[in-house]
PAZATI-123326 format. One record per atom (N, C-alpha, C): residue number from 1; residue in three letters; atom name; x, y, z. Coordinates in steps of 0.05 Angstrom, whole numbers. Each point is the difference from the previous one (the first is absolute). Layout:
<recs>
rec nr->NUM	rest->ALA	atom->CA	xx->X	yy->Y	zz->Z
...
</recs>
This chain:
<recs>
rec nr->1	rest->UNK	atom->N	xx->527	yy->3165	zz->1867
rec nr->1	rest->UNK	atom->CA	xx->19	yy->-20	zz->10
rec nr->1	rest->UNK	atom->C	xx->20	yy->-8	zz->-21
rec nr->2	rest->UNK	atom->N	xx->-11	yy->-4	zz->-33
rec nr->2	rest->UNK	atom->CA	xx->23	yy->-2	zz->-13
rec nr->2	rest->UNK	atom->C	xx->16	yy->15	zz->-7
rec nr->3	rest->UNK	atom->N	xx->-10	yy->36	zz->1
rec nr->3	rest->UNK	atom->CA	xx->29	yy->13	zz->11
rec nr->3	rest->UNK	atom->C	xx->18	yy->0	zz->13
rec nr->4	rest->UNK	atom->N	xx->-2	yy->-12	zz->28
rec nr->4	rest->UNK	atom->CA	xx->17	yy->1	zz->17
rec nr->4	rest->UNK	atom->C	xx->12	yy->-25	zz->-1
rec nr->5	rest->UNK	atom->N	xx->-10	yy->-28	zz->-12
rec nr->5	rest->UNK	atom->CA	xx->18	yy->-17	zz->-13
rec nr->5	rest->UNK	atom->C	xx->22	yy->13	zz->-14
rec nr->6	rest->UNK	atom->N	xx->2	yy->13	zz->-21
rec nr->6	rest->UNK	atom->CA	xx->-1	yy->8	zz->-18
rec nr->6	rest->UNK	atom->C	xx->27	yy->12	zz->4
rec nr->7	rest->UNK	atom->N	xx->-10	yy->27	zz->22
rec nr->7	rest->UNK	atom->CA	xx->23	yy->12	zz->6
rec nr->7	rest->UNK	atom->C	xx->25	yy->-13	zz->14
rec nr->8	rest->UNK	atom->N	xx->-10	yy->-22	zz->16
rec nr->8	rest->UNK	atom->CA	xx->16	yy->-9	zz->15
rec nr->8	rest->UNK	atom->C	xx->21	yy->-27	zz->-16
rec nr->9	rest->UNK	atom->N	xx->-12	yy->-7	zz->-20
rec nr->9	rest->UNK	atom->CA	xx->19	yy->-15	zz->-17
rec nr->9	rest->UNK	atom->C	xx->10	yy->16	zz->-9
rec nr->10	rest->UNK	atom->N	xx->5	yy->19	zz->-10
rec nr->10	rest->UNK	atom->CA	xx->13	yy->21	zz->-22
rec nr->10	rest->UNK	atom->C	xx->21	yy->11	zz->24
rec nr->11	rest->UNK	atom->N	xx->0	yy->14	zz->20
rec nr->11	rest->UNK	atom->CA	xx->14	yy->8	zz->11
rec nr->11	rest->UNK	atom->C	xx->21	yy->-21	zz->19
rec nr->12	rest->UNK	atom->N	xx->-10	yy->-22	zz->13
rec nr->12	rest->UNK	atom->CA	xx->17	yy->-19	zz->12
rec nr->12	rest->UNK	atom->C	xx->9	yy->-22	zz->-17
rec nr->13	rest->UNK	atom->N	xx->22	yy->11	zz->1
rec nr->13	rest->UNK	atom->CA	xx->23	yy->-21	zz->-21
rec nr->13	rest->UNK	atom->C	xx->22	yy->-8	zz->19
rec nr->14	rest->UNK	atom->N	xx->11	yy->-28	zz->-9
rec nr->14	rest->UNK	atom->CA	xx->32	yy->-6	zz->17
rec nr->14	rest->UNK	atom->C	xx->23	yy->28	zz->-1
rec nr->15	rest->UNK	atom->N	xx->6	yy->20	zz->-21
rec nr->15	rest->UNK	atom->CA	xx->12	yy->16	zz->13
rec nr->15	rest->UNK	atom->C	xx->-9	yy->13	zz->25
rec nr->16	rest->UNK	atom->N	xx->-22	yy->19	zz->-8
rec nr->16	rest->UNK	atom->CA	xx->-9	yy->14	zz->29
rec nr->16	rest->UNK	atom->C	xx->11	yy->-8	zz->22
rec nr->17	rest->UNK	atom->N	xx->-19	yy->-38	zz->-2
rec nr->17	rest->UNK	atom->CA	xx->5	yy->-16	zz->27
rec nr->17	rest->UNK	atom->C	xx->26	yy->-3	zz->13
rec nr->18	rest->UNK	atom->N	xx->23	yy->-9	zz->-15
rec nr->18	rest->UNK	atom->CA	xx->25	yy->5	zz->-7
rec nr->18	rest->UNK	atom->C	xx->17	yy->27	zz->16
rec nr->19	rest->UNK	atom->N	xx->-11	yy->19	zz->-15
rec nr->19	rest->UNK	atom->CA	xx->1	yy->29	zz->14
rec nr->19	rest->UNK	atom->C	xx->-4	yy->-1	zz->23
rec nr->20	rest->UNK	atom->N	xx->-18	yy->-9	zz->12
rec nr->20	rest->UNK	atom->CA	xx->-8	yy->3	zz->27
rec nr->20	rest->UNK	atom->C	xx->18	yy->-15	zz->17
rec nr->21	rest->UNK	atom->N	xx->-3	yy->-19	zz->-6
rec nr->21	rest->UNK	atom->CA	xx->15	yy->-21	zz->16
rec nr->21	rest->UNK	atom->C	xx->29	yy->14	zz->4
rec nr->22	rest->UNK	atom->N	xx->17	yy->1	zz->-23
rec nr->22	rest->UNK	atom->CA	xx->28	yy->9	zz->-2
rec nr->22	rest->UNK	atom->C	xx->0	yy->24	zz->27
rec nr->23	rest->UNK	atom->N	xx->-29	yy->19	zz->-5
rec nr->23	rest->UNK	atom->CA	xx->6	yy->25	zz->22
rec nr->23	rest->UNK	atom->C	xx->1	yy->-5	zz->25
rec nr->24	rest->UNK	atom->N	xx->-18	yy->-30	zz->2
rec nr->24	rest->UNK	atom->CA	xx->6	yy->-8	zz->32
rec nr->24	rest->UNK	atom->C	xx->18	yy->-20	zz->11
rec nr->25	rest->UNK	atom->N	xx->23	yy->-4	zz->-16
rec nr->25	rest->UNK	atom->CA	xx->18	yy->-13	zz->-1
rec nr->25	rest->UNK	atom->C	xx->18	yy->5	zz->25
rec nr->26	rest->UNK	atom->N	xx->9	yy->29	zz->-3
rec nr->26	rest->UNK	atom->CA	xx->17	yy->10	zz->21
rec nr->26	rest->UNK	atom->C	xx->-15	yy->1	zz->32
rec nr->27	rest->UNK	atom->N	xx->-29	yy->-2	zz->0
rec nr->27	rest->UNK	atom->CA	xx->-12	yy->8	zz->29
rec nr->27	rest->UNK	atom->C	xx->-8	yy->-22	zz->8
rec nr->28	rest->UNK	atom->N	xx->0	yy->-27	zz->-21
rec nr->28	rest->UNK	atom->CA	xx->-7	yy->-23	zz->15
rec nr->28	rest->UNK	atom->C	xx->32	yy->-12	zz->3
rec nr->29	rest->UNK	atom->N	xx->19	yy->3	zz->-8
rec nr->29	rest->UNK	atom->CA	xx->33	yy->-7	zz->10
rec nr->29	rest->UNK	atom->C	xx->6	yy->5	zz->25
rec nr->30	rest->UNK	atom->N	xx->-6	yy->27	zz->10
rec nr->30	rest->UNK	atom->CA	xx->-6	yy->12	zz->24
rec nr->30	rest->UNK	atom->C	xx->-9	yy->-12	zz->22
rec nr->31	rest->UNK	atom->N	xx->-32	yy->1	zz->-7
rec nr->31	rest->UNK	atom->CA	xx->-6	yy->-25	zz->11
rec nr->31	rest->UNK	atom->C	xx->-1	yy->-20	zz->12
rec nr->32	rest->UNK	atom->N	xx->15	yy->-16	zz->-20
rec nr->32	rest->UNK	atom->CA	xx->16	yy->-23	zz->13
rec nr->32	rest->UNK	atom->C	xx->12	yy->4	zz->15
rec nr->33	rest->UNK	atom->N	xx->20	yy->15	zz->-8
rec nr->33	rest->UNK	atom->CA	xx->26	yy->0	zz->14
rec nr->33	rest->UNK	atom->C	xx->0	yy->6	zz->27
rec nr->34	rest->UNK	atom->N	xx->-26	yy->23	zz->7
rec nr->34	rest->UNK	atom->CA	xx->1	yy->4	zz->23
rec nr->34	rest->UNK	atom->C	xx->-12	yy->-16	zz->23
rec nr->35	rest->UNK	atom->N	xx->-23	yy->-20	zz->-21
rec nr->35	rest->UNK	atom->CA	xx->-13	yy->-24	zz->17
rec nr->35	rest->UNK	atom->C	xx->24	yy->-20	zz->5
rec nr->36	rest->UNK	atom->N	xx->13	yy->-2	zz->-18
rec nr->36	rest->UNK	atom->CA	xx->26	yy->-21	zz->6
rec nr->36	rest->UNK	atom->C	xx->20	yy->16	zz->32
rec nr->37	rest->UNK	atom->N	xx->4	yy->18	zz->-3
rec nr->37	rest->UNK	atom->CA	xx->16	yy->25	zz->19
rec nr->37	rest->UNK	atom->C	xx->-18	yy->-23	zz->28
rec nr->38	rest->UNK	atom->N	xx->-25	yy->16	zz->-2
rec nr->38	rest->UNK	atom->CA	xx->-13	yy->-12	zz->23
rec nr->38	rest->UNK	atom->C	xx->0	yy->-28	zz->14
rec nr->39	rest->UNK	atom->N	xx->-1	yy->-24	zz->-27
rec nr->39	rest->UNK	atom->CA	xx->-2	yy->-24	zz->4
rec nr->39	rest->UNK	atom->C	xx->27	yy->-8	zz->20
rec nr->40	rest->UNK	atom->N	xx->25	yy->15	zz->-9
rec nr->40	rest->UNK	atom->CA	xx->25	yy->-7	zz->20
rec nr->40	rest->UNK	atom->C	xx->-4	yy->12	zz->20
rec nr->41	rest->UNK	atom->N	xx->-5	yy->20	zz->1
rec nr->41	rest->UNK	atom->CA	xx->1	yy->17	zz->25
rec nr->41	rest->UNK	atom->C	xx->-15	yy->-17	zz->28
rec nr->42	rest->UNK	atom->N	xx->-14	yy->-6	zz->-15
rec nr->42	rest->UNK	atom->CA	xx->-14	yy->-11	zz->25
rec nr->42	rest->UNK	atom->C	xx->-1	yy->-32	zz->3
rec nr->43	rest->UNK	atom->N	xx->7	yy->-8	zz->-20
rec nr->43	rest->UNK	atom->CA	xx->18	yy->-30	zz->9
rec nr->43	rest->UNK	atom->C	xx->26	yy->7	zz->27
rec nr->44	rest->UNK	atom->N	xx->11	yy->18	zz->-13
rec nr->44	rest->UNK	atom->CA	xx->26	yy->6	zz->12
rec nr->44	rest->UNK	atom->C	xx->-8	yy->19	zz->28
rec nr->45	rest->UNK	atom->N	xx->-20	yy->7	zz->11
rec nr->45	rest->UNK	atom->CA	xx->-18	yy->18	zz->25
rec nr->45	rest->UNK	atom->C	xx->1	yy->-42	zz->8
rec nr->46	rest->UNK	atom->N	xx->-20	yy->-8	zz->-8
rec nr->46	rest->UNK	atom->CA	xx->-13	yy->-31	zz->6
rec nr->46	rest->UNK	atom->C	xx->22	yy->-15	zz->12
rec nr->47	rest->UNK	atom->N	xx->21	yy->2	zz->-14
rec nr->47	rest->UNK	atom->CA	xx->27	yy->-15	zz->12
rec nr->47	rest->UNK	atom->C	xx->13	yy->8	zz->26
rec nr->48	rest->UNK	atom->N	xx->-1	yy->23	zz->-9
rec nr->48	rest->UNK	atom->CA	xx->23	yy->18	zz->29
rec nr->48	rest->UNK	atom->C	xx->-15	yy->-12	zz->29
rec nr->49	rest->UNK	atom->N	xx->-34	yy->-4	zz->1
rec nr->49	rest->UNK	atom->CA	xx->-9	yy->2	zz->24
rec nr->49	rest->UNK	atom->C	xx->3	yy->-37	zz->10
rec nr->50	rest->UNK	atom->N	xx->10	yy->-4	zz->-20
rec nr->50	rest->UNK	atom->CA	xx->4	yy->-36	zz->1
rec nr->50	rest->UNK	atom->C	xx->35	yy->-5	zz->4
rec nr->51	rest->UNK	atom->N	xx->13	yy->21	zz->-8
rec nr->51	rest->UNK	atom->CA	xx->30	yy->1	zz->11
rec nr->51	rest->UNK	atom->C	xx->11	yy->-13	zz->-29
rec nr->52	rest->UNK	atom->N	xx->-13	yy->2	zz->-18
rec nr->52	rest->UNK	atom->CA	xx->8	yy->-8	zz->-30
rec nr->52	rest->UNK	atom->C	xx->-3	yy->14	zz->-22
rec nr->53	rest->UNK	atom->N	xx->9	yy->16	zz->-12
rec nr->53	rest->UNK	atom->CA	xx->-3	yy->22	zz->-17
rec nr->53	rest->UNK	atom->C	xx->7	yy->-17	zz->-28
rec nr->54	rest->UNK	atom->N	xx->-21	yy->-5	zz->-11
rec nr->54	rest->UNK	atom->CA	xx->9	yy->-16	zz->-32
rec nr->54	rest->UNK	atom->C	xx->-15	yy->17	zz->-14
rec nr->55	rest->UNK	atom->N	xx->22	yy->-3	zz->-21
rec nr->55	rest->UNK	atom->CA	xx->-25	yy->14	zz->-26
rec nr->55	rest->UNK	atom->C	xx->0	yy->-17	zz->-24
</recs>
């Protein structure tokens, strides 16, 4: 067990973590953006059938 302490402090450091994060930077922007895409879309579907199209 105190190997794998062991190993696992030695190898996970704030770069790595850092690293990682930075790589999923671009696919969680995405993401958003496209949950946001959706959030109007369908405010603006929700409106039309009410004769009010707001966004």
């Amino acid at each position: 067990m105190e190997n794998a302490v062991t190993a696992l402090s030695t190898t996970v450091n704030a770069n790595s973590l850092w690293g990682v994060f930075a790589d999923a930077i671009p696919f969680i922007s995405v993401v958003v953006l496209v949950a946001f895409g959706f959030y109007l879309v369908r405010r603006m579907i929700k409106g039309l059938s009410k004769g009010k199209a707001k966004i």
